[in-house]
N, C-alpha and C positions, 0 to 999 in steps of 0.2 A: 604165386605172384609176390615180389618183392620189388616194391617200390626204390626209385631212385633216392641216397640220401647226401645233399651237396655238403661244401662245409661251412657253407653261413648259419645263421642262426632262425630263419626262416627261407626256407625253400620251395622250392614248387617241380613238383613232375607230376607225367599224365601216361595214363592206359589208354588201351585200345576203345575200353567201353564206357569213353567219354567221361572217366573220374578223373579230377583233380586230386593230387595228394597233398596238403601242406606238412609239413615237418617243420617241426619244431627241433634244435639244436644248437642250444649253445656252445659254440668252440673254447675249447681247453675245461670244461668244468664239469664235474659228474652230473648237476643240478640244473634243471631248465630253471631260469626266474626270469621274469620280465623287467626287461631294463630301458629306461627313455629313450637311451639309444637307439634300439632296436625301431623306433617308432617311421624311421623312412625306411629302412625294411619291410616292415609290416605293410605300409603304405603304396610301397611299389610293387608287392605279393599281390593288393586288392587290386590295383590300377589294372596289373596284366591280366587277373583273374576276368574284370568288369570288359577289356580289350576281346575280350574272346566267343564268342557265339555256340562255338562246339560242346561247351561244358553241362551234363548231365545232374553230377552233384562234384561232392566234393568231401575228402576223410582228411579228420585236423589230428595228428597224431606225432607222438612224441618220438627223437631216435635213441634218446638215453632206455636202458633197458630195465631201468627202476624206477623210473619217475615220470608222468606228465610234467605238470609248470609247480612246482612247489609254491610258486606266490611271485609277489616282487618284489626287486633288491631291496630292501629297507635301507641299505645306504644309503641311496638317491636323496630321500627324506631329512638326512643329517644337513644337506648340501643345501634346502632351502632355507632363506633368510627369513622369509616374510610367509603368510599366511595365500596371499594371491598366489608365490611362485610352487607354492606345495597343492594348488587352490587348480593352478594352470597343467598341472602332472596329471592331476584329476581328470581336468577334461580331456586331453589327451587321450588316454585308456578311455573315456566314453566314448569319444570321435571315432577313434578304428571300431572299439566292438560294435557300434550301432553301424559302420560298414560294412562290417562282418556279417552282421544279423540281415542287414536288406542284400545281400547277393540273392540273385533268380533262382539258384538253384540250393537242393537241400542240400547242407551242411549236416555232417554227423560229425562228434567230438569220440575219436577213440581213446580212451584213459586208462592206462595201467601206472598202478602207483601212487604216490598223494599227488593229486590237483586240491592245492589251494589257496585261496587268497586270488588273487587275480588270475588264476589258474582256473581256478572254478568259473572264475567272471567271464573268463575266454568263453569256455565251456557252456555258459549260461548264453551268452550270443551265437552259441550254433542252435540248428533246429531242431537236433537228437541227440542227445546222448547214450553211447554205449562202454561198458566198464565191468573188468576184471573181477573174479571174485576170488580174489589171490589177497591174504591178508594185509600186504604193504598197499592196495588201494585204498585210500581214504578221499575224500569229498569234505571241505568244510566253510568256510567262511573266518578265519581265525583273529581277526583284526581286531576287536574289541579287545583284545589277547596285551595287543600294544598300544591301547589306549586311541584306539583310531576306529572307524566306520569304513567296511566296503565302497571303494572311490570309484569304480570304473560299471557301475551300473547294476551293481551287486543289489543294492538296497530297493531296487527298482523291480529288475526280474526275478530275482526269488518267490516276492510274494504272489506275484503272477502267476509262476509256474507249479508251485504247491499247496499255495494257502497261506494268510498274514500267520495265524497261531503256527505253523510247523516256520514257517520262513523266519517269523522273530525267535524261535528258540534256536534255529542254526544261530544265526546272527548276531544273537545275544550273548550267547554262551560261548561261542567260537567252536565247541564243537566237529567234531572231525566225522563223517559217517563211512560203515563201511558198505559197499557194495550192494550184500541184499537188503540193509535198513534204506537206502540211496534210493533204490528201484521202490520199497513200499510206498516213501515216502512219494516218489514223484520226480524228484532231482534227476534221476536214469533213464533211460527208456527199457535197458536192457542188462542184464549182466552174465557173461560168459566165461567159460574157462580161456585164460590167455592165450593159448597154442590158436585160438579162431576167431580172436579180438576183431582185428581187420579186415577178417573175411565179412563177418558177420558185418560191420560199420561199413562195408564197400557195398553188400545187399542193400542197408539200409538206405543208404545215401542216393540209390537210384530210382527211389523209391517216392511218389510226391512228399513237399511237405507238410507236416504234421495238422493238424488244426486241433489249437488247443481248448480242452473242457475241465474247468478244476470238478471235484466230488463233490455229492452232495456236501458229505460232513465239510470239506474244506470251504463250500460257498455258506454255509450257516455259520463258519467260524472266519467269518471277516469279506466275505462276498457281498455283503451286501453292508449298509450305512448300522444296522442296529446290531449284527453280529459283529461287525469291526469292531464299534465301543466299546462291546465288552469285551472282546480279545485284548484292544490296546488297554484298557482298565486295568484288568488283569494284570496284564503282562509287568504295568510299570510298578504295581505294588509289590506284585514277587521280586523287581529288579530293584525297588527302591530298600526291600527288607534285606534283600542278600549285598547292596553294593555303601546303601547309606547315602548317598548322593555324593560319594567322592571320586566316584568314576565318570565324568561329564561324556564317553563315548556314548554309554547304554542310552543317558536322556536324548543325543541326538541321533542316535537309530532310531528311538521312539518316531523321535518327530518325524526324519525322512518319508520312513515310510509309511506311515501316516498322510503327510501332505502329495506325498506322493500318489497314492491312491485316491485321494479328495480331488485335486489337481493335474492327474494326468503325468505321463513317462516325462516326459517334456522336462515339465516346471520339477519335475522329481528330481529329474538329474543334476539340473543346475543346485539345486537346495544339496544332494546332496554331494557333488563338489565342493561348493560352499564350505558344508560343515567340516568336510574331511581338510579341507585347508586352513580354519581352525583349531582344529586339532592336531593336528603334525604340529601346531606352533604353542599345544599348551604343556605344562611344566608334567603334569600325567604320561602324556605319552612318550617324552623324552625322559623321562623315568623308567619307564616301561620297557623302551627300546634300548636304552642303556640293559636292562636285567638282561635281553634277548644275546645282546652283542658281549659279555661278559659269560656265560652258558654255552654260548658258540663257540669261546677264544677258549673257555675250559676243558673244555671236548678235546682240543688237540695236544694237552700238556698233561703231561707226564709225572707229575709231582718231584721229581727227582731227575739227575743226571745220569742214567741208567736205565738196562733194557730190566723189564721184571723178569722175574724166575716164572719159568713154565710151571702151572697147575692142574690138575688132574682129579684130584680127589679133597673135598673140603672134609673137616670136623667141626661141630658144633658143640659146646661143654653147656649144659644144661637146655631143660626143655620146656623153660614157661617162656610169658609170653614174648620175651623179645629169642630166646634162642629159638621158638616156633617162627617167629617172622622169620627171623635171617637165615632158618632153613631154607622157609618158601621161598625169600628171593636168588636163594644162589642155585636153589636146582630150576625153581620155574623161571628165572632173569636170566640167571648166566649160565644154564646150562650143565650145571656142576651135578654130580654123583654126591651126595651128603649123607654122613659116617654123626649121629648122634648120643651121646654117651652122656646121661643122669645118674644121678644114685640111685633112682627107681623106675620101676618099670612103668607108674604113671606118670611121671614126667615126659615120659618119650610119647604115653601114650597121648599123651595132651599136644607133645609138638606136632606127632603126623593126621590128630584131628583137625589139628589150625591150619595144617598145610593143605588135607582134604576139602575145608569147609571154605578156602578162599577158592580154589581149583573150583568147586560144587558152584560156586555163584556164578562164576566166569561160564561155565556149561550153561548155568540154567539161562542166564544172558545170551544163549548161541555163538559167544565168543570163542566156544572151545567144544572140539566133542568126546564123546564119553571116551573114547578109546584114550585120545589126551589125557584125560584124565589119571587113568587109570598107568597108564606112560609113565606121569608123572610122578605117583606114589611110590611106583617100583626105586624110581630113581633118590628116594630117602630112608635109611634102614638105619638102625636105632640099637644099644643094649647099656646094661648097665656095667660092664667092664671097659677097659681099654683094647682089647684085641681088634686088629684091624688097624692100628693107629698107626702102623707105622707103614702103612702104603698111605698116607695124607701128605700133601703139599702144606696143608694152611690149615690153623684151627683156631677157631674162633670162641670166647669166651665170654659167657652170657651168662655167671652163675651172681650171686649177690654181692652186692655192694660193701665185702669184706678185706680188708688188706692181709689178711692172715690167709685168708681161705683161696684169693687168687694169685698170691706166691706160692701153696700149696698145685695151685692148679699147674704155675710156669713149670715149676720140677715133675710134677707126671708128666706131665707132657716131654719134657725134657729124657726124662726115661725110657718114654714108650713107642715114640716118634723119631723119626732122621734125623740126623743131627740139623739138614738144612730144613727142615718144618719153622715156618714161621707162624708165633702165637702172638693174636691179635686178640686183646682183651677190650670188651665192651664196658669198660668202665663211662659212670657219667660223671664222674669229679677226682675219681685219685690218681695223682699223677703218674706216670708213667714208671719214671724214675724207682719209685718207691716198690712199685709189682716187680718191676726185673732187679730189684737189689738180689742179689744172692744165684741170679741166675747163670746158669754155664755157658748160655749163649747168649746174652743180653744184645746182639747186632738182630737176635731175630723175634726180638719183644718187641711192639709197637701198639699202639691204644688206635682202635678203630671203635668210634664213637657213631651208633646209629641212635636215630631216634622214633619213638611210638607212635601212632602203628608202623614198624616197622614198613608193609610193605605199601604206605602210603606215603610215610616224609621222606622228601627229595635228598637229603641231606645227607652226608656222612664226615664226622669228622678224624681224621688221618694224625695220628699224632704221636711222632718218632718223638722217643728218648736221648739224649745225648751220645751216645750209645747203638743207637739202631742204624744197620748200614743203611744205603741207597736202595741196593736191591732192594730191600724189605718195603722200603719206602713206595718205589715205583709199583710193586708188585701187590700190594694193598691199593694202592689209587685206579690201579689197570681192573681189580676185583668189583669193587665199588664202582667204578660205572659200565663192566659187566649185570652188577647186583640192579643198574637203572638208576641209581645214587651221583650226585652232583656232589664229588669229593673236595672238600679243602684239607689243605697242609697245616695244621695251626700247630702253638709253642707249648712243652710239655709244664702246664703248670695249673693247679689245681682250676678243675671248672672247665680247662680251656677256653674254647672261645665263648660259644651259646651257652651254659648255662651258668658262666659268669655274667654277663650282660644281663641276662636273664633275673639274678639272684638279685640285684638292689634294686631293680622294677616290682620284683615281687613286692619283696620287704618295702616299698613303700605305699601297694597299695594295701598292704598290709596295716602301716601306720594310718591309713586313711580309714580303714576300715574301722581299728577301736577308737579311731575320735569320732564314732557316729555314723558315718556316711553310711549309707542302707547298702547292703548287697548287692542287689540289681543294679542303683544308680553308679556306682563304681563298676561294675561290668559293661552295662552300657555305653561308661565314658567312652572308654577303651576301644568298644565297638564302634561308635562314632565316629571314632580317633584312624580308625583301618583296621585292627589289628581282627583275625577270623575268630575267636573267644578273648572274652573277659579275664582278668588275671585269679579272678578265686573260682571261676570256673576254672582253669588250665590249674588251680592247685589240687580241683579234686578228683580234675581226669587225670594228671601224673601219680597224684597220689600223696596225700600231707605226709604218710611214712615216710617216704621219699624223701621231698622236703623236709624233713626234722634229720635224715641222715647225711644229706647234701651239707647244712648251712654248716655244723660245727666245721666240716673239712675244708670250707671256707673261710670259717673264721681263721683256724689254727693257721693254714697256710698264708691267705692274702689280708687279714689284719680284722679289729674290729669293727669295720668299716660294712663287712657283711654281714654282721649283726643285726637279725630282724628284731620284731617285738617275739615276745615269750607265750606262742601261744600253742607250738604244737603238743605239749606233753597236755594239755588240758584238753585239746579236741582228743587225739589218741588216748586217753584214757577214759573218754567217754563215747567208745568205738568209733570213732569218725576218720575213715581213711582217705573219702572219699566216693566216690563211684563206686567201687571195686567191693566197699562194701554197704551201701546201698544209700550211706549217708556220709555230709560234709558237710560244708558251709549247703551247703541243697539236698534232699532227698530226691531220692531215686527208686522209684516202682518198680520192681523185677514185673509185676504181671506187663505195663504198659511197656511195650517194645520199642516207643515211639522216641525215645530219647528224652521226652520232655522229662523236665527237673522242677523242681516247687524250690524257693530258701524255703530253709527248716528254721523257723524264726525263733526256735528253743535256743540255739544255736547262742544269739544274741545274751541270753541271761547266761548261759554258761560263760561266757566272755568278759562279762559286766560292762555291757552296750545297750547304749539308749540310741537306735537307730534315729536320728533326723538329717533329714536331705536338707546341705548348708550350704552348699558349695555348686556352682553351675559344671558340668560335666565338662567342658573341655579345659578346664581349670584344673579338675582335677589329671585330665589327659595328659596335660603337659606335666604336672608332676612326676606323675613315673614315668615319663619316658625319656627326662631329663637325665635321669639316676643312669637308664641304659647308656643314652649319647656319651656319657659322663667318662663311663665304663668302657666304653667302646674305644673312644680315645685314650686313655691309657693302654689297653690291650695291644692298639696298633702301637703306642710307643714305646713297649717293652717286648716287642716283636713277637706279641701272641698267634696275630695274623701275619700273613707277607705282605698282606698290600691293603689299602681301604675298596679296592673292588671285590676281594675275599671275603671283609670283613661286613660289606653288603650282603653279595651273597648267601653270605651263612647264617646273618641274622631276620632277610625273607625266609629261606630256606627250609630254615633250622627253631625257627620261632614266629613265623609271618607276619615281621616287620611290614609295614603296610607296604605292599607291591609299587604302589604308584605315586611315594616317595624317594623310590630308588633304594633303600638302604638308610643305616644312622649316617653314613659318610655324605653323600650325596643331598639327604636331608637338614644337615649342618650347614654344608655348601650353601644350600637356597634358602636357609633362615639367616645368613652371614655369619662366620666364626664367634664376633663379636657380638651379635644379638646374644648367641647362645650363653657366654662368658657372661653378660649381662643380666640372664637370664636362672642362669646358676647360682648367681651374688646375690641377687634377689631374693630366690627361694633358701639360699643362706642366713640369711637375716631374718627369714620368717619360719624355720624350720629345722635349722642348726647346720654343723659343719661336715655334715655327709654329703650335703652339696655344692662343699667351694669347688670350683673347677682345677680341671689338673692341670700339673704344668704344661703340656703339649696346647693343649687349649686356649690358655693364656700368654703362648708365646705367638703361637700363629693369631689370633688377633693384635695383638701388638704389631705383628709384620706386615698385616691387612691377608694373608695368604689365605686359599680354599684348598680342599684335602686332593683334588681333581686336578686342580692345577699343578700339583708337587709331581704329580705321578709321571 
């Protein structure tokens, strides 16, 4: 049986044995989304549906061949002015689906693919769901994501259909689920292999409809008046510990569904239109949506004017911990065959453990099975010579922070490899220029700059020598987000972009620190501030070795200006590296697995600090992150970045600049140019001249200009 499919964007045809079929397809686009437009479509689908007598049930299914409804356009959202007209889109999407929901007859949702976002909300107004157990199906709720609440009845039937606790952690978290998590939890009714999607959804659909029983455990957890309390209790302290209260979506999912369930679907819906119409109009989720639409325009660029060179086979130079990541992501992300070469045979052994023990979680999660596994190991082989090298396309260099030892590396490579091998060295501060001086082929040296954990941070930074062709260019950015990496193009100059920025934030909370301020309450600022760790927490999980090798090749290069206080030779010589080795500004318990960390309050006398908390925390906030803004703008105007939406990007990305400020660029923008300048001069006079403002800064306030508006 193969249903008719028209070329609107909702259609309708009908079988013998009284099934209606909707189809969903958007014309000219790979991607179903739901678009306001569509809404007298929709509306004249239910009218003919409601016109009819004959109808048994009815299968809601998608014609694209990888996707149900991915969500809806977020455009539309740009386009409102006010709080009512984004308030008014809301109830729309509740109006059809609560039409959708009261049809006579059952409705089953058949979903291969992601359904989400109003996709799901579709899906939540039929009276069954059945869905794929094909790994591109996902299920989620992702709207807190953009700084917004489920508008179309989301916040309403979820916790109906599963239970408040499982419904606020979709909800919450945004969260995507797959297929058999979907069925345990409740959200499914079913999940099959795709080839019988429809079959099965066309059974079901003829079938009366459902009458629904949440479980025991989900009526103890929010079914009743005194299990809700403590679900919603809960729920807000774990959201108030992980978000700080700077994310205002999470407090009003609390409250919808909350009032929702006290109050009834009714009064739910309207509250939660309401709130979603507030937040389409707060400065959070046009922040938020701005990161969305800047990550989507990146996807289709190229970094360069050039198709990349074909790859086949990568190399990785060394086997701690970052040459073990960027093994894992190019055989387990991109699919690559990985050629490993150490000077010892426990280096290797160390990368294909890291490789194993992320593979290992992912099985034990059911995301992956053992055969996978097992797949995937084969596809990493490792020695301590160069043989083999010269069947590699690309090889990547991940040995230490040495300018001797990785000009050493360019000419092996140069020797043992193609002449067209392109060697991408993972430096995190020396420039480019300097590793390919002496090189024979300096067009195929470029710095690809990942950051730790490797195969967790988004980021990757791309960064061509004056000297480095285009190919090489494109064909490094094409790799990186193979690797699952959000690549920027930045200027070859010491630090680059992130851990230039990055360096006079430190070094200032560095200065905060020996004038007393306690440990904690400086990390905390920070966390208050948005950022996902504290700055002398992020010095002991990088590493103070690190940082004591970093600042001089800042200084020498970009001036005294990165010039911290003098205290790494004092920690390191009193073994404090950090994490890695067991102590820093915090101790760290090898037995306790838990993460948690104690300050080491020795720490303090070795320093010659008299820890007293002086200063209010966001006082101290804006201190260092002034240093960053400071820095940021210069960078753009010595063309470090190409654009201030790069220069966003890379600094969430790449250091997690607080998400739901948009970036230092767009954060500038809504403090006004000139608050900022103002702001500078102030901490100038109180602090010295590492904070006058640069001249980019002081011109465009002088012109009244924002960095958004240039672009």
């Amino acid at each position: 049986m193969s249903p008719h499919i028209s070329n609107s964007a909702f259609s309708l045809s009908y079988t013998d044995d009284g099934l209606a079929w909707l189809c969903m397809d958007v014309p000219n686009e790979t991607m179903n989304t739901l678009q306001s437009a569509f809404a007298e479509q929709v509306s004249a689908v239910l009218a003919e549906l409601e016109a009819r007598s004959d109808i048994q049930g009815m299968v809601v299914y998608s014609g694209k061949p990888d996707n149900f409804i991915a969500g809806a356009d977020i455009h539309m959202l740009a386009a409102c002015e006010t709080a009512e007209e984004a308030q008014a889109l809301a109830q729309k999407g509740q109006q059809l689906f609560a039409a959708l929901e009261q049809l006579p007859f059952h409705t089953v949702a058949a979903i291969h693919g992601p359904c989400l976002g109003g996709g799901l909300e579709l899906a939540l107004a039929c009276h069954s769901r059945v869905c794929t157990d094909d790994p591109i199906t996902r299920l989620g709720l992702p709207e807190v994501q953009l700084g917004l609440l489920p508008g179309s009845g989301g916040t309403q039937r979820l916790p109906r259909l599963i239970g408040v606790a499982a419904a606020l952690d979709m909800i919450l978290t945004g969260k995507a689920l797959r297929g058999k998590k979907a069925k345990k939890l409740g959200v499914v009714d079913d999940v099959v292999p795709h080839s019988i999607l429809l079959a099965v959804a066309a059974q079901r659909a003829l079938t009366p409809k459902p009458k629904r029983h949440l479980s025991l455990t989900a009526r103890a957890m929010g079914g009743n008046a005194l299990g809700r309390s403590l679900v919603f209790e809960q729920a807000a302290k774990k959201t108030q510990e992980k978000t700080r209260g700077n994310y205002p979506a999470t407090v009003a999912i609390l409250d919808v569904v909350k009032f929702g369930l006290e109050h009834g679907v009714e009064k739910g819906l309207v509250r939660e239109a309401t709130c979603f119409g507030e937040l389409v109009m707060s400065p959070e989720s046009a922040a938020l949506r701005s990161i969305f639409f800047a990550t989507t325009a990146m996807k289709k660029e190229s970094g360069a004017e050039a198709d990349p060179l074909p790859m086949t086979r990568i190399g990785v130079l060394g086997g701690g911990l970052m040459g073990g990541g960027i093994s894992h992501v190019t055989a387990a992300k991109a699919g690559y065959p990985v050629q490993i070469k150490d000077i010892s045979n426990d280096g290797i052994l160390n990368a294909m453990a890291y490789h194993y023990g992320l593979l290992d979680k992912q099985r034990k999660r059911k995301l992956i099975r053992k055969t996978h596994v097992q797949q995937q190991m084969l596809s990493v082989s490792g020695g301590i010579t160069y043989r083999g090298f010269e069947r590699l396309d690309v090889v990547i260099e991940a040995v230490f922070e040495d300018l001797a030892l990785k000009r050493q590396m360019v000419q092996d490579v140069e020797a043992q490899a193609k002449p067209e091998t392109i060697f991408a060295t993972n430096t995190s501060s020396l420039p480019i220029n300097q590793i390919a001086a002496g090189a024979a082929r300096p067009e195929n040296v470029i710095g690809l700059h990942y950051f730790s954990p490797v195969e967790k941070m988004p980021l990757v930074e791309v960064i061509p020598h004056s000297g480095t062709s285009v190919q090489t260019i494109a064909t490094m950015v094409k790799l990186a987000k193979q690797q699952g990496k959000t690549p920027i193009v930045v200027g070859d100059s010491a630090g680059f972009y992130v851990n230039r920025i990055l360096a006079p934030y430190m070094n200032e909370a560095a200065q905060i620190l020996l004038a007393g301020e306690p440990i904690e309450h400086l990390d905390n600022a920070l966390l208050d501030f948005g950022f996902p760790v504290g700055p002398i927490t992020l010095l002991d999980e990088v590493g103070i070795d690190i940082g004591a090798k970093i600042t001089p090749i800042l200084v020498r290069e970009l001036g005294d200006r990165f010039q911290g206080p003098d205290v790494f030779e004092a920690l390191l010589n009193d073994g404090r590296k950090g994490r890695k080795s067991g102590k820093g500004f915090y101790r760290y318990s090898k037995r306790d697995q838990s993460k948690k960390k104690t300050v080491d309050s020795s720490v303090y006398q070795l320093l010659g600090i008299r820890p007293e908390r002086k200063t209010e925390g966001a006082v101290l906030a804006l201190r260092c992150t002034l240093m960053m803004l400071n820095e940021a703008a210069r960078c753009l105007d010595e063309g470090v970045i190409r654009s201030v939406r790069d220069g966003d990007i890379g600094a969430i990305f790449g250091i997690g600049f607080p998400p739901f400020l948009g970036g230092p660029f767009r954060y500038m923008d809504q403090l006004g140019i000139a608050t900022v300048v103002e702001l500078l001069h102030q901490h100038a006079d109180h602090y010295g001249e590492r904070f006058l403002p640069c001249a980019r800064l002081i011109a465009m306030a002088q012109a009244g200009q924002t960095f958004y508006s240039e672009q």
